[in-house]
ZAMARGU-4260 file (C-alpha; in steps of 0.2 Angstrom, whole numbers, plus 5000, padded with zeros to 4 digits):
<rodrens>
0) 4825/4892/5253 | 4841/4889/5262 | 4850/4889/5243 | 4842/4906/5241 | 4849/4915/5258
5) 4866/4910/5250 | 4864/4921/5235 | 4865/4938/5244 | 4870/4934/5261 | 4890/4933/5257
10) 4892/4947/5247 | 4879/4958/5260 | 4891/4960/5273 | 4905/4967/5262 | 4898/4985/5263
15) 4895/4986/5280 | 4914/4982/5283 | 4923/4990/5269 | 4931/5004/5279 | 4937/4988/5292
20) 4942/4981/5278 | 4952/4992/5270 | 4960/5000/5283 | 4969/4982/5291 | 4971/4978/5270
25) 4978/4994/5265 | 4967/4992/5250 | 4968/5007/5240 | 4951/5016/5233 | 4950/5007/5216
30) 4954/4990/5225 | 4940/4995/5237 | 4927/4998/5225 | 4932/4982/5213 | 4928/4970/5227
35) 4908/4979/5226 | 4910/4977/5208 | 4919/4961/5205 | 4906/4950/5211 | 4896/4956/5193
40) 4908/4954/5183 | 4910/4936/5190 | 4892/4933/5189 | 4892/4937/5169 | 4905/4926/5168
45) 4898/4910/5175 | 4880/4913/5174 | 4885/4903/5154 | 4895/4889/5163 | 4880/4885/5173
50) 4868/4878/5162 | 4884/4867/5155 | 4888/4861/5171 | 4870/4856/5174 | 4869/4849/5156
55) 4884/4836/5160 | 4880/4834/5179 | 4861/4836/5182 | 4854/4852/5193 | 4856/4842/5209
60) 4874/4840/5209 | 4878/4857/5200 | 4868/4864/5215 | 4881/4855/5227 | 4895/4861/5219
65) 4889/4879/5219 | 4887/4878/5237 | 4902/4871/5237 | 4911/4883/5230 | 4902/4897/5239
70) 4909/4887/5257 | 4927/4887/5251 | 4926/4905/5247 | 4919/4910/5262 | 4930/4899/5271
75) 4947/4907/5260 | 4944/4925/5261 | 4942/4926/5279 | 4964/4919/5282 | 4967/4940/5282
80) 4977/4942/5264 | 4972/4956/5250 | 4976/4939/5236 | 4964/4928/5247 | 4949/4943/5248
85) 4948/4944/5232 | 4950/4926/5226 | 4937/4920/5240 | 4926/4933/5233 | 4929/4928/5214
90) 4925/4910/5221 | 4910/4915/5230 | 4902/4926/5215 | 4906/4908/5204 | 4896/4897/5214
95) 4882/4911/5216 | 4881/4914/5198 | 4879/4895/5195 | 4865/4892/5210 | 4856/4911/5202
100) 4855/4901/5186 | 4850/4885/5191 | 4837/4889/5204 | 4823/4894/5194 | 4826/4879/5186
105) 4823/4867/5201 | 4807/4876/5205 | 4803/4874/5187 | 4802/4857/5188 | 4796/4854/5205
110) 4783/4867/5207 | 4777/4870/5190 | 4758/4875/5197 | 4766/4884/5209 | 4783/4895/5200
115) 4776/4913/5203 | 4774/4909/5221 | 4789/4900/5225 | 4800/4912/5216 | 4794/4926/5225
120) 4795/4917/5242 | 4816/4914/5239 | 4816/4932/5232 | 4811/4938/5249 | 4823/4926/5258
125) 4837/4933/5248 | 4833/4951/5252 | 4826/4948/5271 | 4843/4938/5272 | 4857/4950/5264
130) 4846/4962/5276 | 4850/4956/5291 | 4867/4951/5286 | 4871/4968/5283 | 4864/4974/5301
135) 4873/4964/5312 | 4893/4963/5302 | 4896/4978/5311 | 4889/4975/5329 | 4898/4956/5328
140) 4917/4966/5324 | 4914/4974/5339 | 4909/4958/5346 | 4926/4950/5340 | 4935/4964/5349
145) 4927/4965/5367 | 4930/4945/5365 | 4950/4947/5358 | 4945/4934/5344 | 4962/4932/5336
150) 4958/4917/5324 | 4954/4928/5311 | 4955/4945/5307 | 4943/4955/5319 | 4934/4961/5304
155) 4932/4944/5295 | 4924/4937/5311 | 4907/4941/5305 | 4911/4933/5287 | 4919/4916/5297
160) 4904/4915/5306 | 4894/4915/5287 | 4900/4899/5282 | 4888/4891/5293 | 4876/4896/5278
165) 4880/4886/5264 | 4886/4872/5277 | 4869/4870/5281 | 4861/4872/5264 | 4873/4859/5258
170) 4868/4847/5271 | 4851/4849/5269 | 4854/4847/5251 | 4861/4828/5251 | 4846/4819/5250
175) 4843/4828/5234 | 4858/4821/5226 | 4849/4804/5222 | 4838/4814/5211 | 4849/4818/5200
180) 4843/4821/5180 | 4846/4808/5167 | 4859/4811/5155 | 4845/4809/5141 | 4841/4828/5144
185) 4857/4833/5140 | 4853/4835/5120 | 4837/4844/5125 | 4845/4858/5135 | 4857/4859/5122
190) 4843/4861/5109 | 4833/4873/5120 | 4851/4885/5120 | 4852/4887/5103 | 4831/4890/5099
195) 4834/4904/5115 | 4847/4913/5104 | 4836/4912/5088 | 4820/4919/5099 | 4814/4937/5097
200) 4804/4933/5115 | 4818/4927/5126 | 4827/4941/5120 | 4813/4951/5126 | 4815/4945/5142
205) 4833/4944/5143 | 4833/4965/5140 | 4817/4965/5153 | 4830/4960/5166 | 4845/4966/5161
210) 4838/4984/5160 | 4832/4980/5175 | 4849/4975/5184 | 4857/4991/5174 | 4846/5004/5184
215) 4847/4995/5199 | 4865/4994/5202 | 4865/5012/5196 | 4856/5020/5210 | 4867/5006/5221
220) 4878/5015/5218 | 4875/5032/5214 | 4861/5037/5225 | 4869/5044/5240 | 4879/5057/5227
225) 4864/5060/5218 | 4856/5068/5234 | 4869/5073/5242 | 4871/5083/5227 | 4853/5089/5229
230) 4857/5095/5245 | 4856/5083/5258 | 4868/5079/5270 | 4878/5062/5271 | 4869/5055/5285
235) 4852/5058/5275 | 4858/5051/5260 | 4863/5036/5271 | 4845/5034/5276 | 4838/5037/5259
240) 4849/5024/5251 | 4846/5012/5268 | 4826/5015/5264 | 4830/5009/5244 | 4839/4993/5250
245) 4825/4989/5261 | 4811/4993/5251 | 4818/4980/5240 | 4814/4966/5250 | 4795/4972/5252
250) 4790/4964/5235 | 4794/4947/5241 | 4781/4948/5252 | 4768/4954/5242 | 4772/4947/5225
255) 4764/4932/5233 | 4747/4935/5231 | 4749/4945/5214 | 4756/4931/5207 | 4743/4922/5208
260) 4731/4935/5205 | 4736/4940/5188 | 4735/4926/5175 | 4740/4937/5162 | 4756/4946/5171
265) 4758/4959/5157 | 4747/4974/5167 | 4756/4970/5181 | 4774/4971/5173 | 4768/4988/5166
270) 4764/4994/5181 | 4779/4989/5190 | 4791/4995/5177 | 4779/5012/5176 | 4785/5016/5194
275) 4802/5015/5193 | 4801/5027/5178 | 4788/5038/5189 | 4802/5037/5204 | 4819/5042/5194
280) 4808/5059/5186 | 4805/5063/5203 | 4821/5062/5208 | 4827/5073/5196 | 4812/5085/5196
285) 4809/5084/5215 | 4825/5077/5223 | 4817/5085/5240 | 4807/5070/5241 | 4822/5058/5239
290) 4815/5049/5253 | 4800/5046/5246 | 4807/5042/5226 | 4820/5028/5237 | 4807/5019/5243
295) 4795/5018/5228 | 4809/5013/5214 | 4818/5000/5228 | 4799/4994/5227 | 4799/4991/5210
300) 4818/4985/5206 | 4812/4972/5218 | 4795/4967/5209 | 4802/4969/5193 | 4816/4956/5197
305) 4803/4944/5204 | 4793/4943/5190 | 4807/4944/5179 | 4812/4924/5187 | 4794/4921/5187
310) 4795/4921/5169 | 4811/4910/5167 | 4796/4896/5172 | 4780/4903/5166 | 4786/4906/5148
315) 4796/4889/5147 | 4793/4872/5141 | 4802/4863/5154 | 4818/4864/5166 | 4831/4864/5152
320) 4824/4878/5144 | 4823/4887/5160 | 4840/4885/5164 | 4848/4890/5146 | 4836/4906/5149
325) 4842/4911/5166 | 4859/4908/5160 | 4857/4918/5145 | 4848/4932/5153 | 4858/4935/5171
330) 4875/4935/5158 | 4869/4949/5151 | 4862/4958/5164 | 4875/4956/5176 | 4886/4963/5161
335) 4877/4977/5158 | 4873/4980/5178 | 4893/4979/5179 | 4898/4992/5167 | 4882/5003/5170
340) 4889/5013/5186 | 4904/5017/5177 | 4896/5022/5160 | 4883/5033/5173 | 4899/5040/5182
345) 4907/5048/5166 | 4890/5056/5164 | 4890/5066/5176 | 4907/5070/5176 | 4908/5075/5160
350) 4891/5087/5161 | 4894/5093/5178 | 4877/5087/5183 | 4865/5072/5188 | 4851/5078/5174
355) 4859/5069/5158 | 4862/5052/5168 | 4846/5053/5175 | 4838/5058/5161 | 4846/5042/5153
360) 4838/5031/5166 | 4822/5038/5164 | 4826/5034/5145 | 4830/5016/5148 | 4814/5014/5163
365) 4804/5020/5148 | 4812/5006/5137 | 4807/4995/5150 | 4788/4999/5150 | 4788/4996/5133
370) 4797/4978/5133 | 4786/4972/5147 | 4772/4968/5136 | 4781/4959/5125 | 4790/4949/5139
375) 4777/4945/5153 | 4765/4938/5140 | 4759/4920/5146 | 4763/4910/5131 | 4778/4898/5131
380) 4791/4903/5121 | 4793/4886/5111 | 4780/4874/5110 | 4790/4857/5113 | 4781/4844/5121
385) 4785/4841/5140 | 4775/4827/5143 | 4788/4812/5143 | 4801/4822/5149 | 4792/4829/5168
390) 4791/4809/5169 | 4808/4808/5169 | 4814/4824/5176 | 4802/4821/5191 | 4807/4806/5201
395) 4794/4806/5211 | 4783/4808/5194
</rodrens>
């Protein structure tokens, strides 16, 4: 849990300040919006070096090191320097992407009778903890300015203060380190990489998420326009996309039971993935209800991203295979979720209004429905035998 509030928390507050930020910076608008967007790109770039690193390291160590690296970044982009903003952040989206991968290994491994349950529990403190991140940035600049902090930029105050995150995650983390996995795995997480790349159904649930994360960062970032366009005032489309953010977090909480609930997950991905289609054709058929729409697809962006984990364990053979799936599937997710916003923008701009982009993301929620049944069935995706290597991969086995 306390890996998992790292995995949102750092980049959460960059919102918030980004008018702080850019005024003391001088960052112009495209600088501005690349340090929203940059995090993605880095994410897709090292969610592939993670299942390496954990390959030649073992998952304990490769966790360490991706707290690590999240500390040093945190640390770096507070010193109040346009070069070290942007490389801190670069850092922090390395060590992020490598942890995102391997988690869903660890629980994998450690709660295999338990994987649905667990993963929504760390999904909710992700979202429960970029939450409360985001609330109080603002409200600790002004704290920073009443108490003339000079240590740091007034507007970094807040993001100093952050690094007691991974500080403690990586000292509650040290009695993990003895655990670390036998080198003898190394051959079968390589193995498990290249019978991912051959698999019609960890493709399927590499698109599940992927065209998942695509919609998602869509409407992160193109919501407010979209009902602003519609005839909302900016406050409101403030609100409406504040409902959306928040309404992600819900599924954490009740993922838990449902998790359990279904055995087979397939009805329960339908439905999921159902809403968010049923939520983008009201907001483009009845954009009055905005309100309404943010709250019901933030719902299900959320529950579909939960069970999307879920299935890096349910339809694995063991933590390897987990991990190369993560890997494989947050690359290009995080790919796509990068480029999608842009691709989305030149849309609109180029037809003068939101009904062809939405219309393609009603398109793509549609694909989704249909890709669900094929990748939240319960059958593992390969059939190796797991018995000797959860004796090993277990210490405590």
């Amino acid at each position: 849990m306390a890996i998992a509030l790292n995995l949102r928390a750092p980049l959460a507050a960059i919102g918030p300040l980004l008018g702080f930020i850019q005024s003391d910076l001088g960052l112009t608008a495209t600088q501005a919006g690349l340090l929203t967007t940059f995090p993605l790109i880095t994410f897709a770039i090292f969610s592939p070096v993670a299942t390496a690193l954990a390959l030649k390291y073992g998952l304990e160590v490769s966790l360490k090191v991706a707290l690590a690296f999240i500390l040093a970044g945190t640390v770096l982009r507070t010193t109040g320097s346009q070069t070290a903003l942007f490389t801190g952040t670069l850092i922090i989206g390395a060590g992020i992407a490598i942890a995102n991968v391997l988690l869903p290994s660890i629980v994998k491994r450690d709660f295999p009778h338990k994987y649905g349950e667990m993963t929504s529990l760390y999904a909710l403190v992700m979202g429960a903890g970029s939450f409360i991140i985001a609330c109080i940035a603002v409200p600790l600049v002004d704290v920073a300015k009443e108490n003339a902090v000079t240590v740091v930029p007034q507007w970094a105050f807040p993001l100093a203060l952050m690094a007691v995150i991974p500080l403690a995650a990586m000292l509650l983390w040290l009695p993990q380190l003895k655990n670390r996995n036998a080198a003898a795995q190394n051959q079968n997480g390589r193995t498990s990489k290249r019978k991912l790349l051959r698999s019609p159904a960890a493709w399927l649930i590499t698109l599940y998420l992927a065209i998942n994360s695509l919609i998602t960062y869509v409407m992160f970032s193109w919501l407010p326009t979209i009902v602003v366009d519609a005839g909302f005032t900016p406050e409101q489309a403030g609100y409406v996309h504040g409902a959306m953010q928040l309404a992600t977090a819900v599924p954490g909480i009740v993922m838990i039971p449902l998790m359990s609930r279904f055995q087979d997950k397939r009805p329960l991905a339908f439905c999921l993935c159902s809403l968010n289609l049923i939520s983008l054709l009201g907001l483009m058929l009845l954009p009055s209800f905005a309100f309404f729409w943010a709250l019901t697809f933030g719902f299900g962006i959320g529950a579909v991203f939960i069970l999307g984990l879920s299935l890096f364990g349910i339809r694995t053979a063991h933590p390897q295979e987990a991990a190369a799936l993560s890997g494989l599937s947050q690359f290009i997710g995080y790919l796509l979720a990068a480029v999608g916003p842009t691709l989305i923008g030149l849309l609109y701009q180029s037809s003068g209004s939101w009904t062809l982009p939405l219309s393609v993301c009603c398109g793509l929620a549609a694909l989704l429905c249909a890709i669900s049944l094929g990748a939240a069935r319960s059958t593992p995706i390969s059939k190796v035998p797991v018995e000797a290597q959860d004796i090993q991969l277990n210490p405590a086995t």
